[in-house]
Each structure stands twice: as structure tokens, then as C-alpha cells.
DRENPA-3360 file (N, C-alpha, C; in nm, 2 decimals, always signed):
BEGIN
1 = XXXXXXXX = +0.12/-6.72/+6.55/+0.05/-6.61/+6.49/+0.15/-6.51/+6.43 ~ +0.12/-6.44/+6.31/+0.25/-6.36/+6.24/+0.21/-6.24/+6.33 ~ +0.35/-6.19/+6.34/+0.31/-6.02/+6.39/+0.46/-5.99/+6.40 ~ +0.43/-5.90/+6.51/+0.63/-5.80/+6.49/+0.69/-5.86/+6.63 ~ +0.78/-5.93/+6.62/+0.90/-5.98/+6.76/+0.99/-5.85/+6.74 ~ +0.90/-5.79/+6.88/+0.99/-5.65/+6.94/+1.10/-5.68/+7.02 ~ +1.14/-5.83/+7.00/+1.29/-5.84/+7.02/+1.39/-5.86/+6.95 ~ +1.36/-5.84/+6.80/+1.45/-5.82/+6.68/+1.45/-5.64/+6.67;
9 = XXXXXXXX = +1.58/-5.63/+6.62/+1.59/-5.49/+6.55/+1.55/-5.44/+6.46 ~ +1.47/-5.29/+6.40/+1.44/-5.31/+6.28/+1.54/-5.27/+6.22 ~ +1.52/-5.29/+6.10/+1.68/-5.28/+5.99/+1.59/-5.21/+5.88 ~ +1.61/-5.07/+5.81/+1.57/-5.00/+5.75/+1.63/-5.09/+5.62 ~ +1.53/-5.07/+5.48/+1.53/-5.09/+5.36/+1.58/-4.98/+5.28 ~ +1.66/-4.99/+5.19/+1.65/-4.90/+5.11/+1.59/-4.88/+4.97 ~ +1.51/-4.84/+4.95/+1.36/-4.83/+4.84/+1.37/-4.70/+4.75 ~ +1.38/-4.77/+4.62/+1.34/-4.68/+4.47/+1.21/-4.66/+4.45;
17 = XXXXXXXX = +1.18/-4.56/+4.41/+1.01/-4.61/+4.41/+1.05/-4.57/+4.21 ~ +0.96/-4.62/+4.18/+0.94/-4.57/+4.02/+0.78/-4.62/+3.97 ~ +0.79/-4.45/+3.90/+0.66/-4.42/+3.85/+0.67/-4.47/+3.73 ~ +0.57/-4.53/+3.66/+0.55/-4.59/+3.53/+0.42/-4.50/+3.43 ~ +0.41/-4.37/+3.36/+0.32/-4.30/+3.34/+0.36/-4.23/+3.24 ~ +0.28/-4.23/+3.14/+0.25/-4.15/+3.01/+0.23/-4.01/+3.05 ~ +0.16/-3.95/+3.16/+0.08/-3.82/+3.16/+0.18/-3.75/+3.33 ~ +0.21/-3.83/+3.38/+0.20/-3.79/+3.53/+0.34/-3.73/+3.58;
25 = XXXXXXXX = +0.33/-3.58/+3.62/+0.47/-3.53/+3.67/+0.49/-3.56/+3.81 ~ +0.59/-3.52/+3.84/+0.63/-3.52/+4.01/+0.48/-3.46/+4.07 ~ +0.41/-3.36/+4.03/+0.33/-3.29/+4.15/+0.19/-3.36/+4.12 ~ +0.18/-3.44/+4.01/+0.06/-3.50/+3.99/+0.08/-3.67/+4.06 ~ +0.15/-3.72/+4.08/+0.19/-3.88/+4.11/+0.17/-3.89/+4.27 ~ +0.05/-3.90/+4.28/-0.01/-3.94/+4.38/+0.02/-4.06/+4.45 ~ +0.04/-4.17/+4.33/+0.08/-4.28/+4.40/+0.23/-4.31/+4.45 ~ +0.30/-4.26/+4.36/+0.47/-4.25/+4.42/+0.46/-4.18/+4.53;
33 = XXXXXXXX = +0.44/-4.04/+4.54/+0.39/-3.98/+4.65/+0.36/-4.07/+4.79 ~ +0.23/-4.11/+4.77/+0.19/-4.19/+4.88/+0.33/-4.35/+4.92 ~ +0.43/-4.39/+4.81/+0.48/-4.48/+4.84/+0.55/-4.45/+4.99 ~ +0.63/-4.31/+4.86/+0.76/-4.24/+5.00/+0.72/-4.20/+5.08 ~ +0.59/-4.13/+5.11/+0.52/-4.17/+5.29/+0.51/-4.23/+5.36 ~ +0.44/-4.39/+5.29/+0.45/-4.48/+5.42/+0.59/-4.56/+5.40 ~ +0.66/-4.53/+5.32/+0.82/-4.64/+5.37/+0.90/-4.58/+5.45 ~ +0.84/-4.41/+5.41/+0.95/-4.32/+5.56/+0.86/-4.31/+5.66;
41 = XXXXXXXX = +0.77/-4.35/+5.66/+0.71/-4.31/+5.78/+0.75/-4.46/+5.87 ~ +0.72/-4.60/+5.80/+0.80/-4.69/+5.84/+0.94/-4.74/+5.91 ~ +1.00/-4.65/+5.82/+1.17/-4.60/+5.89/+1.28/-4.64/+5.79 ~ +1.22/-4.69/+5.67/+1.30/-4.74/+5.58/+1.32/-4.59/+5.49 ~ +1.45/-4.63/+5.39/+1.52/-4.47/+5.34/+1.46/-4.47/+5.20 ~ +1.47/-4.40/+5.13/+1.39/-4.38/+4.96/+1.55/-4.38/+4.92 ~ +1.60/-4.44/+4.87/+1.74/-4.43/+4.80/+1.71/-4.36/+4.65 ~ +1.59/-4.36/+4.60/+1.57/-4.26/+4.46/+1.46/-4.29/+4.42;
49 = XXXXXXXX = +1.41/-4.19/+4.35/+1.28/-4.20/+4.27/+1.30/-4.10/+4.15 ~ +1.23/-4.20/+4.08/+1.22/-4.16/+3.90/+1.06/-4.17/+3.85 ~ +1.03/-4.13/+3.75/+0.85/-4.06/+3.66/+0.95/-4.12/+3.54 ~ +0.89/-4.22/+3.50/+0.93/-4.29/+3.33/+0.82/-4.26/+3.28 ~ +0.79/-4.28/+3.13/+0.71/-4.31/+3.01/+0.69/-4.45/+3.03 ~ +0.58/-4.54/+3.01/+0.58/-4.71/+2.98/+0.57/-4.70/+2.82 ~ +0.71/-4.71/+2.84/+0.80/-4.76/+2.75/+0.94/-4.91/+2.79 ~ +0.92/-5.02/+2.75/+0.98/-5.14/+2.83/+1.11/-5.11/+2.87;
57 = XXXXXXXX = +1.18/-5.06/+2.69/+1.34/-5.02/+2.71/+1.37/-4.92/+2.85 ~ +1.29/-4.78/+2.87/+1.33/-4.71/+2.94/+1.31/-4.80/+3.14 ~ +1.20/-4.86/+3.11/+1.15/-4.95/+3.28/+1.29/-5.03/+3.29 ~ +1.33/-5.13/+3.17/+1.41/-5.17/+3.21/+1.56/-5.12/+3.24 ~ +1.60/-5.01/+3.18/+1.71/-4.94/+3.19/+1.72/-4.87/+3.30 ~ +1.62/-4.79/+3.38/+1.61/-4.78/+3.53/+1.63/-4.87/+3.63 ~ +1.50/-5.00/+3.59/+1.57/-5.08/+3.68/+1.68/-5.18/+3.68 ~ +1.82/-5.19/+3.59/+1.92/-5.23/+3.54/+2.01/-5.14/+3.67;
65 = XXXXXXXX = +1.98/-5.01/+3.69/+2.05/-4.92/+3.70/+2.03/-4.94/+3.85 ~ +1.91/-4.95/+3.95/+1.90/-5.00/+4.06/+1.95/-5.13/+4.05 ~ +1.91/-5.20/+4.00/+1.99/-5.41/+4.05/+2.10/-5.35/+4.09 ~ +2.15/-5.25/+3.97/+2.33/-5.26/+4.01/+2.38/-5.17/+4.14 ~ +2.28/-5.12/+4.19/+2.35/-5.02/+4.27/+2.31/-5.07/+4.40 ~ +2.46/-5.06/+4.49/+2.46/-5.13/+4.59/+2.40/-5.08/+4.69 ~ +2.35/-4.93/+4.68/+2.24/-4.85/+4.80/+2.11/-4.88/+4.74 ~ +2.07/-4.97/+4.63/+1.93/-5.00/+4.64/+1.88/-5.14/+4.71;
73 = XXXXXXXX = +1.83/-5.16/+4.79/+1.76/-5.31/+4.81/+1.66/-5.36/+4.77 ~ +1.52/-5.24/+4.74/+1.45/-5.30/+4.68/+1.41/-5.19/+4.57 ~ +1.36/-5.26/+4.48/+1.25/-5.09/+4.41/+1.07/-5.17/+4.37 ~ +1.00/-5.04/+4.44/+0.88/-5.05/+4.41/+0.83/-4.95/+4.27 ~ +0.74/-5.03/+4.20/+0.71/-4.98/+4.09/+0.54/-4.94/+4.10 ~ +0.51/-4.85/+4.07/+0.32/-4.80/+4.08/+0.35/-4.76/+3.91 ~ +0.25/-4.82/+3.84/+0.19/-4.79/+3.70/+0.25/-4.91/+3.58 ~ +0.14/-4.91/+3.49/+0.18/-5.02/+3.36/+0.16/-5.14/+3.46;
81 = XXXXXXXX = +0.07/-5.15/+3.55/+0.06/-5.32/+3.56/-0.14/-5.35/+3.47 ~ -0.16/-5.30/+3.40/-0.29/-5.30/+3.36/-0.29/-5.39/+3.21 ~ -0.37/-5.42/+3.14/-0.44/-5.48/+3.00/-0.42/-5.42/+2.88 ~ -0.33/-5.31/+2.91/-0.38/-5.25/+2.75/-0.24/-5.22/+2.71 ~ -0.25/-5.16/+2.59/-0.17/-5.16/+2.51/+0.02/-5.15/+2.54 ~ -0.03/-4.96/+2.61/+0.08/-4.90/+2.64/+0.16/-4.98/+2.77 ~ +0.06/-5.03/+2.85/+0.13/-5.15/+2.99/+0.19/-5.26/+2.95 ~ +0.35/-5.21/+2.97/+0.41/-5.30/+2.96/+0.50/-5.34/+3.08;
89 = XXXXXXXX = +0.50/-5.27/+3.20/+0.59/-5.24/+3.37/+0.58/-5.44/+3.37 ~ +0.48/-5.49/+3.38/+0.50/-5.64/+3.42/+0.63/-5.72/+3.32 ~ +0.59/-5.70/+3.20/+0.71/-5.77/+3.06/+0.87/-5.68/+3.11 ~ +0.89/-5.56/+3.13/+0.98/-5.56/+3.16/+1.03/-5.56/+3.31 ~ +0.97/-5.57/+3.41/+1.02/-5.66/+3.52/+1.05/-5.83/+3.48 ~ +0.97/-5.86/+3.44/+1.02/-6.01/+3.43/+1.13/-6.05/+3.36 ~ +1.10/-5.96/+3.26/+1.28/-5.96/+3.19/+1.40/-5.96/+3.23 ~ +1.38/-5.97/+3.34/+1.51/-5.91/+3.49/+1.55/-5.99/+3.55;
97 = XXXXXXXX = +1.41/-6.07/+3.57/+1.39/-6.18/+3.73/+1.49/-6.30/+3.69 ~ +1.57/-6.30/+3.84/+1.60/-6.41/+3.83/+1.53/-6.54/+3.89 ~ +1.44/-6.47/+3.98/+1.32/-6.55/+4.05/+1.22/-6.50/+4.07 ~ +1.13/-6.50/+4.01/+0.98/-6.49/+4.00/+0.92/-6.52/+4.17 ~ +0.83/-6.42/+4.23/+0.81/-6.42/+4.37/+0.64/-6.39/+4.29 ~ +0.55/-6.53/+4.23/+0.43/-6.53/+4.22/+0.32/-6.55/+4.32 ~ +0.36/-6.56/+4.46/+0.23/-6.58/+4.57/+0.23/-6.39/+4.55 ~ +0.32/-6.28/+4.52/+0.33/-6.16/+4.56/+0.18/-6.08/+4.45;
105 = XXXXXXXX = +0.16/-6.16/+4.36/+0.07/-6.08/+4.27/-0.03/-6.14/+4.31 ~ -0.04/-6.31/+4.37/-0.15/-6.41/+4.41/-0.24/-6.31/+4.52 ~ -0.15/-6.30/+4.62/-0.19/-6.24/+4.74/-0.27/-6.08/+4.74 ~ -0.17/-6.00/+4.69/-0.24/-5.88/+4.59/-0.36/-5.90/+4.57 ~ -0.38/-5.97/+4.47/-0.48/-5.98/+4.40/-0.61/-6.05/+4.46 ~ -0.59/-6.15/+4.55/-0.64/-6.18/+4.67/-0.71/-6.03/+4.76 ~ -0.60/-5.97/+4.82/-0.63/-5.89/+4.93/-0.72/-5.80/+4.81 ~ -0.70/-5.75/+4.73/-0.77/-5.66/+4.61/-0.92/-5.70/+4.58;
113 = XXXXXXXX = -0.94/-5.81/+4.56/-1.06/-5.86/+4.50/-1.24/-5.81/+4.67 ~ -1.14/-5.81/+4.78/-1.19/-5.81/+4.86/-1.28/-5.65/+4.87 ~ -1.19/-5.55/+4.80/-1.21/-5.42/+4.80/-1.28/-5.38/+4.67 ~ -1.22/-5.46/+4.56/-1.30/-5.40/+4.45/-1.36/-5.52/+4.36 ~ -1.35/-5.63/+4.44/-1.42/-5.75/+4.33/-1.37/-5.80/+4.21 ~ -1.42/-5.85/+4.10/-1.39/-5.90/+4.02/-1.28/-5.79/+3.94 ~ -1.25/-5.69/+3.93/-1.20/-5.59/+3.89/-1.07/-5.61/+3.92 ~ -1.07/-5.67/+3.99/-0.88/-5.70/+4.01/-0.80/-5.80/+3.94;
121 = XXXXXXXX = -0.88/-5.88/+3.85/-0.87/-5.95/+3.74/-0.74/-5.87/+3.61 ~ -0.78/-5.72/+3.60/-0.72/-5.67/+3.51/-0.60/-5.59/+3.57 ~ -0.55/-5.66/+3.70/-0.39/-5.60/+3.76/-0.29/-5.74/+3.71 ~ -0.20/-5.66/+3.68/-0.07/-5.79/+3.66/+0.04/-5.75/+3.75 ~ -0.01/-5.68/+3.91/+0.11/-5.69/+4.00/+0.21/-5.80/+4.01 ~ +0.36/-5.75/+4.01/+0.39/-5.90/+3.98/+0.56/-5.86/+4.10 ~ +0.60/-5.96/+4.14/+0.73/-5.91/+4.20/+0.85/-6.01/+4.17 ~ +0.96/-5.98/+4.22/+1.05/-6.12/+4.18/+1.20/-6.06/+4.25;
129 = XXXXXXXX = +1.32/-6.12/+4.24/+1.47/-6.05/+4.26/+1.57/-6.04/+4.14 ~ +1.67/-5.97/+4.14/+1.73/-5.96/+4.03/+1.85/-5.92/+4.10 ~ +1.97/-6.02/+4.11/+2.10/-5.99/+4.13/+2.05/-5.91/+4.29 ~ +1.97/-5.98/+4.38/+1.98/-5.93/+4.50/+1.88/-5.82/+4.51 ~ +1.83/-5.79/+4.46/+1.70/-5.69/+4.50/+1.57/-5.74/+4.46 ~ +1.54/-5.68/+4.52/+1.37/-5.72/+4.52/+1.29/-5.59/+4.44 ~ +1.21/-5.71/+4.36/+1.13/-5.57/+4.24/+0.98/-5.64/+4.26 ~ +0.93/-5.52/+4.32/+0.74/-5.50/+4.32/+0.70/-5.43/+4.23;
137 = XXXXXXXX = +0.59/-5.46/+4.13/+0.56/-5.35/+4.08/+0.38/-5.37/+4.08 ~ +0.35/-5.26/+4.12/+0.22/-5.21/+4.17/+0.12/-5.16/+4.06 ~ +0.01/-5.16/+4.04/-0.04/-5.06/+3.97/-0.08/-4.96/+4.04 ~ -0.14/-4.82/+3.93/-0.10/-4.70/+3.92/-0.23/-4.67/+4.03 ~ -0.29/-4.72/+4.08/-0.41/-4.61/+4.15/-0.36/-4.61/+4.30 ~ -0.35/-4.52/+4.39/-0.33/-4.50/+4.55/-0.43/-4.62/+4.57 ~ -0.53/-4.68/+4.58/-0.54/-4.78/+4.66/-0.52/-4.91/+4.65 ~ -0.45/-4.92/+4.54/-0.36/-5.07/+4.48/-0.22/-5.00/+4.54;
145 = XXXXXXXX = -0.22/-4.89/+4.54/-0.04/-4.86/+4.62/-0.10/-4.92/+4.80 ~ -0.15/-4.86/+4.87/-0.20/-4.88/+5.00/-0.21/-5.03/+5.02 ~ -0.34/-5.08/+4.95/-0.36/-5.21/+4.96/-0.19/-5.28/+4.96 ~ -0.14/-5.29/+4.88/+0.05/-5.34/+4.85/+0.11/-5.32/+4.99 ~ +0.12/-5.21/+5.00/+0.20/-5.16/+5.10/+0.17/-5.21/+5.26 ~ +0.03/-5.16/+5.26/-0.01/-5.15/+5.47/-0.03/-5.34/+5.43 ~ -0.07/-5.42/+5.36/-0.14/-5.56/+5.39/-0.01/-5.66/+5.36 ~ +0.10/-5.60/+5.26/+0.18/-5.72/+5.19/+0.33/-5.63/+5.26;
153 = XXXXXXXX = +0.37/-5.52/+5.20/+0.54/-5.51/+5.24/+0.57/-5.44/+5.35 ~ +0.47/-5.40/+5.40/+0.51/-5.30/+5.54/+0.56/-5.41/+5.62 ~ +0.45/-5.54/+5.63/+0.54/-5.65/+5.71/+0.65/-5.73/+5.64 ~ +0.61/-5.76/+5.50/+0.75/-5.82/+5.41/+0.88/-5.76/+5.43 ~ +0.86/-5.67/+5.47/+0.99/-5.57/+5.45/+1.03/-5.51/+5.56 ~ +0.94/-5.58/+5.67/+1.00/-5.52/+5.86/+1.09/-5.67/+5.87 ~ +1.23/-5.65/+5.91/+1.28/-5.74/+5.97/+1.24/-5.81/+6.12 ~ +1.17/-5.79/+6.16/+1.11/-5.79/+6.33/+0.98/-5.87/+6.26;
161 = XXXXXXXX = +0.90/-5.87/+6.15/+0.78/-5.97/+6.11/+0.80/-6.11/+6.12 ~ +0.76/-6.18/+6.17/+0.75/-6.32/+6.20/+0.64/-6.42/+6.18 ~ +0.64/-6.51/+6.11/+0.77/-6.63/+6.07/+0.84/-6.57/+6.00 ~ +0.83/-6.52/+5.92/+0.93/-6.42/+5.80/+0.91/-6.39/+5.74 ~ +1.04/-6.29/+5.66/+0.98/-6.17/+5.59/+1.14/-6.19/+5.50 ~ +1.12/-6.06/+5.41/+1.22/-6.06/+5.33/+1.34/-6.03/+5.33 ~ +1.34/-5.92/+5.42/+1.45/-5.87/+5.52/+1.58/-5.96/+5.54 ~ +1.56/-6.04/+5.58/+1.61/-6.18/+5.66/+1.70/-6.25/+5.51;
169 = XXXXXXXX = +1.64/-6.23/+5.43/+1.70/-6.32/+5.31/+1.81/-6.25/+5.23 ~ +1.83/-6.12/+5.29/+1.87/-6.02/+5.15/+2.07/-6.09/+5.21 ~ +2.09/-6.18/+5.29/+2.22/-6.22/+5.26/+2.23/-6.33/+5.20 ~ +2.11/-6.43/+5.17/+2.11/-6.49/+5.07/+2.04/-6.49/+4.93 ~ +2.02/-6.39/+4.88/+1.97/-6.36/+4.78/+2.05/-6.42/+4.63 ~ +2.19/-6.39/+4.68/+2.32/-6.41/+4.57/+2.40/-6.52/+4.56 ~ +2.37/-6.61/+4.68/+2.42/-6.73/+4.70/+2.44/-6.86/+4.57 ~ +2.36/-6.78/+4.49/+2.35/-6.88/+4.35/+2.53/-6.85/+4.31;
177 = XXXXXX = +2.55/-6.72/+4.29/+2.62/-6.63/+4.24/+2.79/-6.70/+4.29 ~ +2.81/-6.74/+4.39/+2.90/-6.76/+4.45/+2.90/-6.95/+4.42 ~ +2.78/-7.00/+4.43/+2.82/-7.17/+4.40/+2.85/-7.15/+4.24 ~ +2.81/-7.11/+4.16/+2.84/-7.09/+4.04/+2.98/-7.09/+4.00 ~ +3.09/-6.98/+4.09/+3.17/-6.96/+4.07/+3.28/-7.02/+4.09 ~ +3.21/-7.15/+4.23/+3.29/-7.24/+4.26/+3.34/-7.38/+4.14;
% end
């Protein structure tokens, strides 16, 4: 049965959150907001948060700037996972990936359908790693942030979750990196 072995330690994450929005300032971003609530309430640290434009160049130049930085482990993205024009947060996450993590938008969209039905058709939540971090990106409404969060990474991302979680893998994540070199 999965649950938490309270005989592992938890090991705090450190999490970018980044907003993806045309319109939305720090005091309007409800969903970033709600990110850094429950990852600190969790126990894991907010290593930074940024409010971009979806615009691809600037999503991906943010998250360039986390891969590389060695106090980020993962970054969660809320906005631009939608159908239209200006959504492009999915194109440039994948741009990145060096491994595509597709059960993460499956399951999403799974647990989503349950709450809002066929409607969940028009999310392209999508996640993957890049040089050792892990990139989620969410869409923009508080209950596609919540849904993500309490059903998929609160346990993805507790080291104590069992059979496993992600936690556990972040010293092999780069392992490519090192046979390569050999």
C-alpha cells in the first residue's frame, strides 16, 4: 500500500515556483501563491519565484537559469499549459527535457477529469528533468495547482513516500552525464 515510512527522514526540496501570465502581478497570482503555501507548509524551501509573460524565449531563459543553479531541485510552473495561441509554458519546457516524465500529465489529467470532466482535455500539464531537476508545469487555475500538488507531488516529492518517489532519484538523475564522459 503507498503511504509515508515514518522511518525514513524527510529531506526538504528546494522549489522555484514560476508564474506563466500575461495579466497577473505578485498580489494577483493566486496560483503561485497557493504553490509556496503548501511546499512550505510541507517543509520543503522556495529557492525563488518569478511572474513571466508566455512568451517561450523568456520561460525558457528562466528555466535555463534554474537547471543551472545548484540550490534549485525542482521548479513548478502554474500557467500557459492551455490551447490557445499565447500558451506556449508546455513547447518550452520540452525544449529542455532531457527525459520526458509523461505518466505526470497522464495522471494529472486522470485525477482532473474526475473533478471537472471532459474539460481537462484542454490542459497540456506536462513534466520531465533537465540536467538534474525536475520541471512541472501546471496550469494557471488554483484547482489544477491543488489538484497537482495534494494528489501527485506532495507525495512525489516526500522522500519518506513509498514504493517511491522522486526524492530518492535526484543522485541519479546525471548519471548519463558521467558514463558519457567516460
Amino acid at each position: 500500500m503507498p503511504g509515508i515510512d515514518e522511518s525514513r527522514p524527510f529531506i526538504p526540496v528546494r522549489i522555484a515556483v514560476l508564474t506563466v501570465s500575461d495579466t497577473r502581478g505578485i498580489a494577483e497570482d493566486r496560483s503561485g501563491q497557493m504553490l509556496v503555501d503548501r511546499l512550505e507548509a510541507a517543509g520543503h524551501i522556495l529557492a525563488d519565484r518569478k511572474i513571466i509573460r508566455d512568451e517561450i524565449y523568456e520561460i525558457q531563459n528562466v528555466l535555463e537559469e534554474w537547471i543551472g543553479d545548484e540550490t534549485v531541485d525542482a521548479v513548478i510552473s502554474t500557467g500557459g499549459t492551455g490551447v490557445t495561441g499565447r500558451d506556449v509554458t508546455p513547447e518550452a519546457f520540452s525544449s529542455l527535457y532531457e527525459k520526458e516524465i509523461p505518466g505526470f500529465g497522464e495522471l494529472f489529467r486522470m485525477l482532473s477529469y474526475q473533478k471537472i470532466g471532459t474539460s481537462t482535455i484542454q490542459s497540456r500539464a506536462t513534466a520531465g528533468v533537465a540536467r538534474g531537476t525536475y520541471l512541472f508545469a501546471l496550469p494557471g487555475s488554483t484547482g489544477a495547482v491543488k489538484d497537482a500538488w495534494d494528489d501527485i507531488l506532495v507525495h512525489q516529492l516526500d522522500y519518506r513516500f513509498m514504493p517511491c518517489n522522486f526524492v530518492e532519484l535526484f543522485d541519479r538523475l546525471r548519471e548519463h552525464e558521467k558514463r558519457n564522459k567516460d
